[in-house]
Phi, psi and omega in degrees: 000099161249124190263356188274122170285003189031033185089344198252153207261116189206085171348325193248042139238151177279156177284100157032306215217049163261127186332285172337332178260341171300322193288320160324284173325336183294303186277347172259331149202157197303308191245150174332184170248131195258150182224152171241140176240115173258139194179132152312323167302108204259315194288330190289303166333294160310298185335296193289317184309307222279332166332301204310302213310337202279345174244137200282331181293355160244158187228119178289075196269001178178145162216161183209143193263011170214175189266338167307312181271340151319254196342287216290294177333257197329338183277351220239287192248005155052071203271172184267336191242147146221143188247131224246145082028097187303321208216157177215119168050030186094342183277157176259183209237033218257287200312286176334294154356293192260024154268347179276306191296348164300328203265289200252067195280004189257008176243151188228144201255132162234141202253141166257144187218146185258174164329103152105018189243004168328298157322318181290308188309311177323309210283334193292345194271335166312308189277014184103356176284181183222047165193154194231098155214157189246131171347304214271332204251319193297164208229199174275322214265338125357282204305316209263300164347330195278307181325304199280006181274317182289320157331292173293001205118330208254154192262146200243134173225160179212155185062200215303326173269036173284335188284295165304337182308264167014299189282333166294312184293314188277012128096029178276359198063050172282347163237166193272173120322313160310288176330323193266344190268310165292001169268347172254341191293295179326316158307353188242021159259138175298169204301313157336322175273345187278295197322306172305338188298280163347306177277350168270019185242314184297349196097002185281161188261169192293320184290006183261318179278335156326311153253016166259340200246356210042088159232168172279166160272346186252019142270320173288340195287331147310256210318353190242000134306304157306280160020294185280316196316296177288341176269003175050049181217148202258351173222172172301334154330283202295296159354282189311301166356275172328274191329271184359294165324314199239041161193000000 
């Protein structure tokens, strides 16, 4: 079930926020759909809170910055959608997964994820969740589609590493061990280290990322030490290299 149009001009789909698709929801269940949002991210939180609130067919029942209070949540009002976190405070979120869908099979996990969590998501969907989207791509009208798919039943993946999840799960080797090892070294870099990163994959001099990011140079030429340092790797090539790969 996708109610989303991704932009493109297409007759047999409804508009987002048409009476008609309200009524549908409607017509499918009595009482809202209660959600949980678990995330480290307080603006990603807001975000998502102010989304829920704007569609009457979902209802917002808690949210949480850990995964112990995710859990506590989900035990309390034992909601049918909750949307994860890849990683909390460094932890991945695989455990949290199968402790809820073990406890609460009647609840569906959908993992929200960044650049380079790819790893995280596989092991969190191995562990039961039945949904994927990613931070950088999704969109709102994305978002409330994704709800009404994990709702129904269905398993939802949204953005690039959608094809590959898929392909991994169904055990064809879309992702490697390497893929996967660089994808959590990538993952353990901060947002600063993500961007510089970005910009060597692009070819920038330290003085170029210097005046794209307002950085200093010998902060960046530090943060791009840190760099190698979490990517096991000995120079910026091999960095850009890496980064490349695994996007």
């Amino acid at each position: 079930m996708d109610f989303f149009n991704d932009g493109e001009s297409d007759k047999g789909l409804l508009d987002p926020n048409s009476p008609k698709l309200r009524g549908i929801h409607r017509s499918l269940r009595a009482d809202p759909l209660k959600v949980v949002i678990a995330d480290e991210d307080k603006l990603l939180v807001d975000g998502l809170s102010s989304l829920l609130a704007t569609w009457e067919e979902f209802e917002l029942v808690g949210v949480a910055f850990t995964y112990e209070d995710a859990f506590a949540l989900v035990r309390r009002v034992q909601p049918p959608v909750v949307l994860m976190g890849a990683s909390i405070k460094g932890v991945p979120c695989a455990d949290a997964v199968a402790r809820i869908c073990s406890a609460y099979p009647q609840t569906r996990v959908m993992i929200l994820a960044s650049m380079g969590e790819s790893g995280l998501v596989l092991d969190g969907l191995r562990a039961g969740a039945r949904g994927f989207g990613s931070r950088e791509e999704i969109s709102g009208n994305r978002l409330r589609s994704l709800v009404w798919a994990l709702a129904c039943g269905d398993i939802a993946f949204s953005g690039s590493l959608g094809t590959q999840l898929q392909g991994a799960l169904l055990g064809d080797g879309g992702l490697s061990e390497d893929y996967l090892k660089n994808e959590r070294y990538i993952a353990s870099l901060d947002e600063r280290e993500r961007s510089i990163l970005a910009l060597l994959e692009e070819g920038c001099t330290n003085s170029e990322i210097s005046s794209r990011l307002y950085l200093s140079e010998p902060t960046v030429k530090k943060t791009i030490g840190s760099i190698l340092r979490k990517l096991h790797v000995e120079n910026r090539t091999q960095a850009a290299v890496l980064y490349a790969k695994c996007n």
